[in-house]
C-alpha positions as CSV (number, residue, x, y, z in Angstrom):
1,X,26.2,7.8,17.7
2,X,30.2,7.9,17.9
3,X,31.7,9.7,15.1
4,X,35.6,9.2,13.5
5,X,37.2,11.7,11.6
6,X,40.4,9.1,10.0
7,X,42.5,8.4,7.6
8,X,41.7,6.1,4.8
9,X,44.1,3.4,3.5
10,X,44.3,5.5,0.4
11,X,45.0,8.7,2.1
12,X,42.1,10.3,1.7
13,X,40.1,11.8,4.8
14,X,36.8,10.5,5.9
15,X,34.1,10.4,8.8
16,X,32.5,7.3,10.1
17,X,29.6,6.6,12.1
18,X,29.0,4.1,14.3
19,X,25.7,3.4,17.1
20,X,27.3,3.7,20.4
21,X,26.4,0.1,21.2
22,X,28.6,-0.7,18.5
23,X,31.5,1.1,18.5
24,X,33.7,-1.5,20.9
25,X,33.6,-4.0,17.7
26,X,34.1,-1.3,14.8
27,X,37.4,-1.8,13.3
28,X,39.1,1.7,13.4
29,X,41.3,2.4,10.5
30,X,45.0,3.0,11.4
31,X,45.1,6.8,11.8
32,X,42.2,8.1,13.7
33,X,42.6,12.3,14.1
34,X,39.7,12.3,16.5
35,X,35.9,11.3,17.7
36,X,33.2,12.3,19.1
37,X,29.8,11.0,20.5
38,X,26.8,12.6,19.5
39,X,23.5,12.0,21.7
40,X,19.8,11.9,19.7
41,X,16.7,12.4,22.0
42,X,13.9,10.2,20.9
43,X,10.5,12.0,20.0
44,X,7.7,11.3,22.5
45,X,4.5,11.1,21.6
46,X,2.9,12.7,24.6
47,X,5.4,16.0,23.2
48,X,2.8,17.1,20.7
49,X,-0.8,15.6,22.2
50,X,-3.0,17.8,19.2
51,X,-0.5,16.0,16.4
52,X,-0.9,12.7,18.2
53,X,-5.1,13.0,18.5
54,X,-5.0,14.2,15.1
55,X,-3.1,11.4,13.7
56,X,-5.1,9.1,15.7
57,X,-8.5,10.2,14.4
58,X,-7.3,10.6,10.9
59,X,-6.3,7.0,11.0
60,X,-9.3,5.8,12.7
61,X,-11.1,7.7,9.9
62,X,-9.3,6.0,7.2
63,X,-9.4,2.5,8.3
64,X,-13.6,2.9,9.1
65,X,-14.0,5.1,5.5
66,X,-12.3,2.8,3.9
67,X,-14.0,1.9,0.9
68,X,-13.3,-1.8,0.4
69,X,-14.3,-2.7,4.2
70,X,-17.5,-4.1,5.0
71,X,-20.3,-0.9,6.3
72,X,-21.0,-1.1,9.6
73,X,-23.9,0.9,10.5
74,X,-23.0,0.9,14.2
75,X,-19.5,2.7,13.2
76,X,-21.6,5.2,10.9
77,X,-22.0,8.3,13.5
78,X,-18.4,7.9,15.0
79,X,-17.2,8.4,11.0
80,X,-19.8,11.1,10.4
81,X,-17.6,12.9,13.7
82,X,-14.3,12.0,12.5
83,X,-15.1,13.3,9.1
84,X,-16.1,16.6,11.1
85,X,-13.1,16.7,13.0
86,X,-10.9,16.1,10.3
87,X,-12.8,18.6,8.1
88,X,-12.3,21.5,10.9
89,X,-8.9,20.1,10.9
90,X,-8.3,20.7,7.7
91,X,-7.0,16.9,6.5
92,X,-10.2,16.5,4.6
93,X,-12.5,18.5,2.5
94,X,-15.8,18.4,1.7
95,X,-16.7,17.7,-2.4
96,X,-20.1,17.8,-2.4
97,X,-23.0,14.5,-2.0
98,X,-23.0,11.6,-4.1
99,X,-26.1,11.6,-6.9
100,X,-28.7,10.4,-4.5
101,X,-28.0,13.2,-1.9
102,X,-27.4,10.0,1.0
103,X,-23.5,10.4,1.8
104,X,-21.4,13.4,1.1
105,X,-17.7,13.1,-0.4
106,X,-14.6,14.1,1.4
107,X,-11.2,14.4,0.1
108,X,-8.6,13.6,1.8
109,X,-6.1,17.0,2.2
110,X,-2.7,14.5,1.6
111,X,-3.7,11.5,-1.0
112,X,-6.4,13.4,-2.3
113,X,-8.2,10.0,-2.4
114,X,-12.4,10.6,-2.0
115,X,-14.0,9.0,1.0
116,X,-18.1,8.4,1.2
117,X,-19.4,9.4,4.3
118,X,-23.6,8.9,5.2
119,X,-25.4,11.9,5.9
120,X,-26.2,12.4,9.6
121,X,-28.3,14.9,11.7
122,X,-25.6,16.5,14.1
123,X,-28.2,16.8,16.8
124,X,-28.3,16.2,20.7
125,X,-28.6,12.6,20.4
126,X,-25.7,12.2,17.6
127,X,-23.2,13.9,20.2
128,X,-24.4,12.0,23.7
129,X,-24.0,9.0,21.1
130,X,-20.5,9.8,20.1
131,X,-19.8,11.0,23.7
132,X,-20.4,7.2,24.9
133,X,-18.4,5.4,21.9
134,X,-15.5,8.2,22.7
135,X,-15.8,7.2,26.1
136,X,-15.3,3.6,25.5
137,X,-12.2,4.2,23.3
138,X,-10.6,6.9,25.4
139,X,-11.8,6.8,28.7
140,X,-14.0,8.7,30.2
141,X,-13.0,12.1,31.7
142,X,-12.2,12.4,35.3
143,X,-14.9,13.9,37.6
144,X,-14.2,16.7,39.6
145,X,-14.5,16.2,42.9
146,X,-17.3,16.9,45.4
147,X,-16.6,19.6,47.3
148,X,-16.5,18.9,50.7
149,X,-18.9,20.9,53.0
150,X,-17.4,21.7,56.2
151,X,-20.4,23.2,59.2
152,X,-19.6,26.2,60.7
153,X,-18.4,26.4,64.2
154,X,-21.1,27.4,66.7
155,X,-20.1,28.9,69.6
């Protein structure tokens, strides 16, 4: 951004700012008293990786919660996660179950709009079948890496 501090046509004083890409073609009033350029840094997502996840899995939460779409029953533990993570989180909290006790009701922390979510068991199975769908959207985590035996000298 390139900054002007001039002279209007009507004498008053006045700052203008112009993108650096576009300052050869701005048309500078007569009486310029001085500029300057001043840099922005962009924001990077990889700055703040917690914010980034958190933003992600709130969105992914959102769009499978949603309570027009179709229910998918194959989606239905990876929601029952999110809803966990964004519960510990604090972007959602918990209102209670719906009348027949099968999905309990989350509100969300910002639009304070209620989402339905199934009730699960969080047991073994849930989490090695979360840890498989995580995998696929993720990646899985890098293995360490064997450590290599070397035999002892014998002398």
């Amino acid at each position: 951004m390139v900054c002007h501090l001039v002279r209007e046509a009507n004498g008053e004083i006045g700052r203008h700012d112009v993108l650096a890409v576009e300052d050869a073609t701005y048309a500078k009033p007569a009486f310029v008293f001085c500029s300057w350029t001043v840099a922005f840094k962009t924001k990077r997502t990889e700055e703040n990786p917690g914010r980034t996840l958190k933003l992600t899995a709130e969105s992914l939460f959102v769009t499978l919660a949603d309570p027009l779409a179709e229910p998918n029953e194959a989606n239905t533990p990876m929601l029952q996660f999110l809803a966990l993570l964004l519960e510990r989180k604090k972007l959602l909290r918990p209102r209670g179950l719906t009348a027949d006790g099968s999905r309990q009701i989350f509100e969300h922390a910002k639009t304070h709009l209620m989402y339905e979510v199934p009730v699960g068991t969080l047991d073994e199975a849930f989490f090695i079948k979360i840890q498989s769908q995580l995998d696929l959207l993720v990646g899985s985590p890098k293995r360490a890496a064997e450590p290599m035996v070397i035999p002892a000298p014998t002398g």
